[in-house]
C-alpha positions as a Markdown table, in Angstrom:
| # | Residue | x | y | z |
|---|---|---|---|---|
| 1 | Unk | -9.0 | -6.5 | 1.0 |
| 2 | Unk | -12.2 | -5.9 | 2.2 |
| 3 | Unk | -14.1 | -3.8 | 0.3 |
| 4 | Unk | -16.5 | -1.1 | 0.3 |
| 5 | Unk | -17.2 | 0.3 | 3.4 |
| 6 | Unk | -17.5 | 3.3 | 5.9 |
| 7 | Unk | -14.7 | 5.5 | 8.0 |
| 8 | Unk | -16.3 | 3.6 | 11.2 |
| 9 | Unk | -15.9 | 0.4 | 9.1 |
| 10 | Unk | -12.9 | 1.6 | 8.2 |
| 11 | Unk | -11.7 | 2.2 | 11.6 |
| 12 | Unk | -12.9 | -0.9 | 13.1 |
| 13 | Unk | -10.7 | -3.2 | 10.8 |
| 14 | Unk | -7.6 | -0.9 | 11.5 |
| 15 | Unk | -8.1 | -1.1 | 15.0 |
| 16 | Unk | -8.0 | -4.3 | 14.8 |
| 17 | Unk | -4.3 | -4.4 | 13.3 |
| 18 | Unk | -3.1 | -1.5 | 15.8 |
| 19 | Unk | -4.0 | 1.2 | 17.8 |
| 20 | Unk | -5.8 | 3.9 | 16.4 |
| 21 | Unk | -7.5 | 6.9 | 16.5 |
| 22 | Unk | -11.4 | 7.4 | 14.8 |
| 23 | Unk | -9.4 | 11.1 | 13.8 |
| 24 | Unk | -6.4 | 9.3 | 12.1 |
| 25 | Unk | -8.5 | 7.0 | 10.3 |
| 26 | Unk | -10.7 | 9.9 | 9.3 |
| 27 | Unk | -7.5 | 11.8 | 7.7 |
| 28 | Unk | -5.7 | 8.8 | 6.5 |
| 29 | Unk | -9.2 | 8.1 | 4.4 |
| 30 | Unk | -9.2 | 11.7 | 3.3 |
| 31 | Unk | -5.8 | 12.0 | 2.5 |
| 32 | Unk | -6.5 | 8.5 | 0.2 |
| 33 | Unk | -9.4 | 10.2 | -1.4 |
| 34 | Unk | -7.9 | 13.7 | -2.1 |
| 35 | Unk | -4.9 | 11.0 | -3.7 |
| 36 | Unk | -7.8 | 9.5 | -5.7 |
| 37 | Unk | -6.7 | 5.8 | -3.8 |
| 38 | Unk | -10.2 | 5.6 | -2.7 |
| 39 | Unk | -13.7 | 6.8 | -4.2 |
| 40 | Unk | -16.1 | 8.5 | -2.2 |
| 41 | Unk | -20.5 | 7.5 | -2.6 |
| 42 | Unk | -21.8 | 10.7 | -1.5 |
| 43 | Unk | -25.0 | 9.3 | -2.5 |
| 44 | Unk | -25.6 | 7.5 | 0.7 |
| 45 | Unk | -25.2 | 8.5 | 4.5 |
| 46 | Unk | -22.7 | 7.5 | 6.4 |
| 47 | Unk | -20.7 | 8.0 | 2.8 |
| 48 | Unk | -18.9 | 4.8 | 1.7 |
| 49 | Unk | -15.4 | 4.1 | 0.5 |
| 50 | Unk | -14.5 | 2.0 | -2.4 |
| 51 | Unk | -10.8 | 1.4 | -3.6 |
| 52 | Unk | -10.4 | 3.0 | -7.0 |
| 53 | Unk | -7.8 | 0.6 | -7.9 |
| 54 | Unk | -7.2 | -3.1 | -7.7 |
| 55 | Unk | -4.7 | -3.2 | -4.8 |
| 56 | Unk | -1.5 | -4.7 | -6.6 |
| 57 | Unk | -2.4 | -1.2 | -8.5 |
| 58 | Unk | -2.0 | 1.0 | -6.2 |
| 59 | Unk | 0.9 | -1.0 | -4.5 |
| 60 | Unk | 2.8 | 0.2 | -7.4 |
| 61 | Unk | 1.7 | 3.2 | -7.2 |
| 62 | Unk | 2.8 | 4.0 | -3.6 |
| 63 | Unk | 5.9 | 1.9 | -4.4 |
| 64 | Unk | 6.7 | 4.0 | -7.6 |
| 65 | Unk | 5.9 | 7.4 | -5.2 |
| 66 | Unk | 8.0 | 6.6 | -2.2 |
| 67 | Unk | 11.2 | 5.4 | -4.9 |
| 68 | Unk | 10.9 | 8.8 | -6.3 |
| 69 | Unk | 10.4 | 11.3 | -3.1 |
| 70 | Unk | 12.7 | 8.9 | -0.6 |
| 71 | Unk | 15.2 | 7.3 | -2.6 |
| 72 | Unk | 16.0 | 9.9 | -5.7 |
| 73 | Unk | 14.7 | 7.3 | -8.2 |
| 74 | Unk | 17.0 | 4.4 | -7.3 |
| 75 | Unk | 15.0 | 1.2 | -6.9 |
| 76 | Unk | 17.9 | -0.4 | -6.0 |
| 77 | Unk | 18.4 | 1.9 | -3.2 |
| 78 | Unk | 14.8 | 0.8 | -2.0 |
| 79 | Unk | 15.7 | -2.8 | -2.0 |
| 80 | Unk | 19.2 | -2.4 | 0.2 |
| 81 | Unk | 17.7 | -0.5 | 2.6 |
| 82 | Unk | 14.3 | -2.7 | 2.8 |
| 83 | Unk | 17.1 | -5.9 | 3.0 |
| 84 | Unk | 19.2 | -4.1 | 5.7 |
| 85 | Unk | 16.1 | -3.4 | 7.5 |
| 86 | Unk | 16.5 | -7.0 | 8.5 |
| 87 | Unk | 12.8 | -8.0 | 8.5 |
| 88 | Unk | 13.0 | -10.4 | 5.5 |
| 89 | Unk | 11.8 | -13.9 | 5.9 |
| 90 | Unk | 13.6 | -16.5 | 4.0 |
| 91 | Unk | 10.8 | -17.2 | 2.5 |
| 92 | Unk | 10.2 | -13.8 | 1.2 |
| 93 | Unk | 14.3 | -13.5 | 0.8 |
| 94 | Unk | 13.5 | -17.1 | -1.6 |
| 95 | Unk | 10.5 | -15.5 | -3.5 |
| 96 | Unk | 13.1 | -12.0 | -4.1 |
| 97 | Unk | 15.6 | -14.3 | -5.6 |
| 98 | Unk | 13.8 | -16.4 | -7.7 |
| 99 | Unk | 12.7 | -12.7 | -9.4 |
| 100 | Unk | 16.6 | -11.7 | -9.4 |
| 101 | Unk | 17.0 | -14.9 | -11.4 |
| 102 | Unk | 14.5 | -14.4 | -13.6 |
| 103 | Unk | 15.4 | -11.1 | -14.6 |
| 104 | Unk | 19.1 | -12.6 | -15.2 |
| 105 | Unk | 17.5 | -15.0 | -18.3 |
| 106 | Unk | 17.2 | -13.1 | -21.6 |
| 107 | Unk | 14.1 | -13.1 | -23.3 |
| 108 | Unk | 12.1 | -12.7 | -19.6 |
């Protein structure tokens, strides 16, 4: 996370991360806004972007979206297809089955 910041901020951390566009980055931060992911300070020029949620918030949010468009509602759809997507570390595949577990005990 990084904070408040500007589309040319924005843009400049993205680009770090992969190649993009100043237009994508544009769009992707107005598409976010019109989503309500991000709030817009009209207040000040260049306009700066702040997220409206903490970002485990709107992890879930996008999670619980994409469950419900891609996968008919079936989280357990979500999760074979993200396993059989082979990019799981063990670590990550060690952190998924301590929650499995978890969920097994009663009470949790």
């Amino acid at each position: 996370m990084h904070g408040p910041g500007t589309v040319r901020q924005i843009h400049n951390i993205m680009r770090g991360q992969r190649d993009i566009g100043y237009s994508t980055t544009l769009k992707m931060v107005q598409i976010m806004t019109d989503k309500g992911l991000l709030l817009k300070n009209e207040s000040v020029r260049p306009q700066v972007f702040t997220p409206a949620r903490a970002e485990a918030q709107t992890q879930l949010q996008l999670i619980d979206e994409l469950i419900q468009r891609a996968f008919g509602g079936s989280a357990s759809k979500l999760v074979l297809r993200a396993a059989s997507a082979k990019r799981i570390t063990a670590k990550e595949l060690a952190q998924i089955k301590k929650l499995i577990e978890g969920a097994k005990k009663p009470g949790v």
